[in-house]
TORKEPA-807609 format. One record per residue (C-alpha): residue in three letters; z negated, y negated, x negated. Coordinates in nm, 2 decimals. Last residue first. Example, Ala and Ser with C-alpha at 12.3 -4.5 7.8 and 13.67 -1.06 7.14 Angstrom:
<pts>
[pt 'ser', [-0.71, 0.11, -1.37]]
[pt 'ala', [-0.78, 0.45, -1.23]]
</pts>
This chain:
<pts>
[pt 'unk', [-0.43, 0.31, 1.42]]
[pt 'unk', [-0.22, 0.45, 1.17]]
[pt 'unk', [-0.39, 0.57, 0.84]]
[pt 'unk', [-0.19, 0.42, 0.53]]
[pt 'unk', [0.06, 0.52, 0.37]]
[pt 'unk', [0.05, 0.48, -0.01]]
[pt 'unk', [0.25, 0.30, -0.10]]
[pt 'unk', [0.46, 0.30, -0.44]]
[pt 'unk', [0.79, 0.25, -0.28]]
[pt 'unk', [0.71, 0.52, -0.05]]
[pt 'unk', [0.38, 0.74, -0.06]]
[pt 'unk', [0.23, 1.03, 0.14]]
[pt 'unk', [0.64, 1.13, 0.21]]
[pt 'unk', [0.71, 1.25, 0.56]]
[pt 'unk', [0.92, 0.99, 0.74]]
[pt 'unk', [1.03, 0.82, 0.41]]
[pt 'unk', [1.16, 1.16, 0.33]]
[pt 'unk', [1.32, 1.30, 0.58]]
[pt 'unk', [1.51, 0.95, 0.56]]
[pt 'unk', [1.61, 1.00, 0.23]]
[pt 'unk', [1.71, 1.30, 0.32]]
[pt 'unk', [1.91, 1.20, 0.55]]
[pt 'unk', [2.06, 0.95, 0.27]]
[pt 'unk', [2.14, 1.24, 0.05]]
[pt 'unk', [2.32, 1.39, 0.33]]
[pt 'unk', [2.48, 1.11, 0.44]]
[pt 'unk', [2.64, 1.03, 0.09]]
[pt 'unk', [2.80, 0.67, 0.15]]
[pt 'unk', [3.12, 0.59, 0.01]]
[pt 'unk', [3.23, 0.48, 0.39]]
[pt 'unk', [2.94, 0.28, 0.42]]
[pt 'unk', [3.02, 0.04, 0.16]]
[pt 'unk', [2.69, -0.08, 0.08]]
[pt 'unk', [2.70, -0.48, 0.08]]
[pt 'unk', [2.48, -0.53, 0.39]]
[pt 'unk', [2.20, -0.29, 0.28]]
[pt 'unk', [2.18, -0.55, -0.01]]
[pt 'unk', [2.16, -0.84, 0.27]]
[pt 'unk', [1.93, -0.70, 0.50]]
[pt 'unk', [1.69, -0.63, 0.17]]
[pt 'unk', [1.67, -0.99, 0.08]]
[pt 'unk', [1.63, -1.08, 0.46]]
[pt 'unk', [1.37, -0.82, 0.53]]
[pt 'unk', [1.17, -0.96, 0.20]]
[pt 'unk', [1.18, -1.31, 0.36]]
[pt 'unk', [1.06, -1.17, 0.70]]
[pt 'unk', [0.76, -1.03, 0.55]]
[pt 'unk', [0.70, -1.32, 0.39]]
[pt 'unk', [0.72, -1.55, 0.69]]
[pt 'unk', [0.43, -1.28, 0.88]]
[pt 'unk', [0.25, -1.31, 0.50]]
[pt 'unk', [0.25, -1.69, 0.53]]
[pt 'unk', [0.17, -1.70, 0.92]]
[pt 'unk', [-0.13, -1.46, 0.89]]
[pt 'unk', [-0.27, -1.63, 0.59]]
[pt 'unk', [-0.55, -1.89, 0.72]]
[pt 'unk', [-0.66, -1.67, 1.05]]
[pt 'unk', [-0.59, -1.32, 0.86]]
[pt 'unk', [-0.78, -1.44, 0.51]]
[pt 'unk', [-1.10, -1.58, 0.77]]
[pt 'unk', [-1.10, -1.22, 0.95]]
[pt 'unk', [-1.14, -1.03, 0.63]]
[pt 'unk', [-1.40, -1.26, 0.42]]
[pt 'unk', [-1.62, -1.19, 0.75]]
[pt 'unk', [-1.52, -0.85, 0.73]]
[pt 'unk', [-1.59, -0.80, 0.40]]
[pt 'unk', [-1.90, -1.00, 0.39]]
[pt 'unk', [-2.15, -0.70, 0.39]]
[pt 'unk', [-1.96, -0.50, 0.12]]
[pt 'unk', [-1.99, -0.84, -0.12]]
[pt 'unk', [-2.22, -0.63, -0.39]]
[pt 'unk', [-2.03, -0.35, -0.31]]
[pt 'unk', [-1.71, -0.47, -0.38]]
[pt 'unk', [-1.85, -0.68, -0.66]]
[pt 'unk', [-1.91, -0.32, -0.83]]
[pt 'unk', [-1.58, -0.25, -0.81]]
[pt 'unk', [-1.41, -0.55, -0.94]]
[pt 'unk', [-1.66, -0.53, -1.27]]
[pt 'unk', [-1.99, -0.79, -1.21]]
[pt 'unk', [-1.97, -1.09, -1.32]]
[pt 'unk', [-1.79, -1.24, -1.02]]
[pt 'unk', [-2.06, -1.08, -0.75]]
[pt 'unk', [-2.35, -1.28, -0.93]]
[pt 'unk', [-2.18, -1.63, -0.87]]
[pt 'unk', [-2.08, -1.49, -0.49]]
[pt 'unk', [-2.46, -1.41, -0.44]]
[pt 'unk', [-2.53, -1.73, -0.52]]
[pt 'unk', [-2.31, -1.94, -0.31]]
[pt 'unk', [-2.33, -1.76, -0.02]]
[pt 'unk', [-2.07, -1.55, 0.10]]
[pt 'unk', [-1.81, -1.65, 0.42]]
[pt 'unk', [-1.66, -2.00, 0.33]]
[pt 'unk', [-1.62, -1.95, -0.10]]
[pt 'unk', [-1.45, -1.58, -0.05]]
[pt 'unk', [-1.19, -1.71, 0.20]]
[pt 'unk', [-1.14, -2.04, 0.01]]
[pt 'unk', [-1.06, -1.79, -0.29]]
[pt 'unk', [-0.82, -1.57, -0.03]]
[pt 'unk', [-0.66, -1.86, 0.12]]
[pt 'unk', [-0.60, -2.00, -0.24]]
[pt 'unk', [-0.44, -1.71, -0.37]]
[pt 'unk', [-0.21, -1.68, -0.09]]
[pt 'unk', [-0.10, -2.03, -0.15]]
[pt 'unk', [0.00, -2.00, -0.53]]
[pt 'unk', [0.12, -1.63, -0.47]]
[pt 'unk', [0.42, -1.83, -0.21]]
[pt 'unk', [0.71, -1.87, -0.45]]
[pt 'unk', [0.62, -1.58, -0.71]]
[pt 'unk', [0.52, -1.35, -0.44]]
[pt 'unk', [0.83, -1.37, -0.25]]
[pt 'unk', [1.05, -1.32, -0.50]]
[pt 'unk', [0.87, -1.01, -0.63]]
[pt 'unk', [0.84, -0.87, -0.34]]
[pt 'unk', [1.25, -0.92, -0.33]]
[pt 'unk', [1.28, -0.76, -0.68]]
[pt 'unk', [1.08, -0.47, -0.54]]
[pt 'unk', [1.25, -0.43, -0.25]]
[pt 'unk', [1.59, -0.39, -0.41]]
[pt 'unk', [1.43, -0.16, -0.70]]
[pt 'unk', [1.26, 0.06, -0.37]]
[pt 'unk', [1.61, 0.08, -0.19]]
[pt 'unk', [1.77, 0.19, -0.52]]
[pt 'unk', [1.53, 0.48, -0.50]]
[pt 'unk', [1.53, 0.57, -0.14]]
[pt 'unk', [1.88, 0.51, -0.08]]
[pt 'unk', [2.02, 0.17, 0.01]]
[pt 'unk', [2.08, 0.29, 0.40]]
[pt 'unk', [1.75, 0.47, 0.39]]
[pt 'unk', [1.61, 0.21, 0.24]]
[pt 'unk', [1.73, -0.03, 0.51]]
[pt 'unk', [1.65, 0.21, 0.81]]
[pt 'unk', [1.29, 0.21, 0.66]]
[pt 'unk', [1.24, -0.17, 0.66]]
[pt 'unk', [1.43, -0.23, 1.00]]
[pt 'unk', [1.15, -0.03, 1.21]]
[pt 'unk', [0.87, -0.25, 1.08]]
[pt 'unk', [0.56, -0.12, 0.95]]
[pt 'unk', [0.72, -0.05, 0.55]]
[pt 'unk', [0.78, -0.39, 0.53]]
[pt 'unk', [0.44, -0.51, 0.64]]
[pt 'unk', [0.29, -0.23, 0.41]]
[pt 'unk', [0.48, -0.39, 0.11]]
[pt 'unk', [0.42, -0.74, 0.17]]
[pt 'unk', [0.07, -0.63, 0.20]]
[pt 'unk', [0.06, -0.45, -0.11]]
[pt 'unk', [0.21, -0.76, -0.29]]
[pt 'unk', [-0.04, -0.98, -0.12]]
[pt 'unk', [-0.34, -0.76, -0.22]]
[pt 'unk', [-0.27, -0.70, -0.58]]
[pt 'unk', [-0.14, -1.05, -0.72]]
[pt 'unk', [-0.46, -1.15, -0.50]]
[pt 'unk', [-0.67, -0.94, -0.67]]
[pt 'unk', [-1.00, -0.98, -0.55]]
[pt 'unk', [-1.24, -0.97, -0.81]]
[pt 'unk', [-1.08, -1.14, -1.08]]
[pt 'unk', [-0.95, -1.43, -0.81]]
[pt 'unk', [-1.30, -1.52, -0.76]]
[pt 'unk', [-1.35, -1.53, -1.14]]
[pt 'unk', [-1.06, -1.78, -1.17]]
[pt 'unk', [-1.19, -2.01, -0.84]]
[pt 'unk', [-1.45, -2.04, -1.07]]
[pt 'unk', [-1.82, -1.85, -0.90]]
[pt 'unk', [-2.10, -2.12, -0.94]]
[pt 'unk', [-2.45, -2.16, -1.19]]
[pt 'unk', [-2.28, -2.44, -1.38]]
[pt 'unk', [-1.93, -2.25, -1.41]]
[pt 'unk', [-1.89, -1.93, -1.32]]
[pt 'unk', [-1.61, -1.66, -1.39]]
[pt 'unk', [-1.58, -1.82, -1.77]]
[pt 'unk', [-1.83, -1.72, -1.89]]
[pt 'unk', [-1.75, -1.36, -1.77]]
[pt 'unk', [-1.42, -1.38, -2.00]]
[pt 'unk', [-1.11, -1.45, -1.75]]
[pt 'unk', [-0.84, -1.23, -1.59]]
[pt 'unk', [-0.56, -1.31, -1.34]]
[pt 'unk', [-0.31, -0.99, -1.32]]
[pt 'unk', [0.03, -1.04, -1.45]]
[pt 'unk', [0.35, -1.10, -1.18]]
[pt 'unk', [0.54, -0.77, -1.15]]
</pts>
C-alpha cells in the first residue's frame, strides 16, 4: 500500500491558498482511488468468479498486488483530477480554511461542494478508473488462468462463493448499498 500524503498545517496553504499537498490531506486520493478500484472490481460479474476461482484469501493478495499496480502507475493523474476537482468547485477561501482543519472536519466544512467536487472527479476520472478497472481484471484473469482446476477444492471454493455473496466485507470492502 502506497503511504498517505501528509504535510504540517503551514504547509497546507501557501500565501493565503490551499497547496495542492494540503488538498490531497483532506481527500485521500491514495484512499479513494484504491477503494474505487476495489468497488469497480467487486461490481463486475468477472471479479467475484475470479476470487472464487483463486479462493477468497489468495484472491484478495492477487487483487491487492494488482490495486497496487494500478495505483502506482496512474495515482499521479488521479490525484490531480481530484485537486483540480477541489480548486474548480470551492472558493478559494473557504478551501484555504478547509485544509487546516482535520479530514473530518473539512468534510463538513466542504459538505455543500460535495456534489459539485463529485460530478467534476467522474467527468475528468471516469475513463482512468473505467481503464483501471480493466487493468486489475486482467492481472486477476491471468492468476485465475494458472489454477489448475483439477487440484481445485470445490467445496472450499463454494464456499467461497457463499461467502462473497453474503459477507458485509470482501477484500477489505465494505459493501456498499446497491442502488
Amino acid at each position: 500500500m502506497l503511504a498517505t500524503t501528509s504535510c504540517s498545517g503551514a504547509d497546507r496553504i501557501k500565501d493565503g491558498v490551499a497547496t495542492d499537498e494540503g488538498i490531497a490531506v483532506i481527500a485521500d486520493p491514495e484512499g479513494q482511488y484504491r477503494d474505487l478500484l476495489k468497488r469497480s472490481f467487486l461490481a463486475t460479474q468477472s471479479g467475484p468468479v475470479t476470487l472464487g476461482i483463486l479462493g477468497l484469501d489468495d484472491g484478495c493478495d492477487v487483487l491487492d498486488s494488482a490495486v497496487d499496480a494500478v495505483q502506482k502507475r496512474n495515482l499521479p493523474q488521479w490525484r490531480a483530477n481530484l485537486v483540480a476537482a477541489y480548486r474548480n468547485n470551492v472558493p478559494p477561501d473557504l478551501l484555504a480554511e478547509a485544509v487546516q482543519k482535520s479530514p473530518r472536519r473539512a468534510r463538513s466544512i466542504l459538505q455543500p461542494h460535495v456534489a459539485a467536487i463529485g460530478n467534476s472527479m467522474k467527468q475528468s476520472s471516469e475513463p482512468l478508473l473505467e481503464s483501471s478497472t480493466v487493468e486489475v481484471l486482467g492481472a486477476t484473469f491471468a492468476a485465475a488462468g494458472k489454477v489448475d482446476k483439477a487440484s481445485r477444492d470445490m467445496t472450499a471454493r463454494q464456499k467461497d462463493l457463499a461467502k462473497i455473496r453474503t459477507s458485509d466485507e470482501i477484500c477489505g470492502v465494505k459493501r456498499w448499498q446497491q442502488q
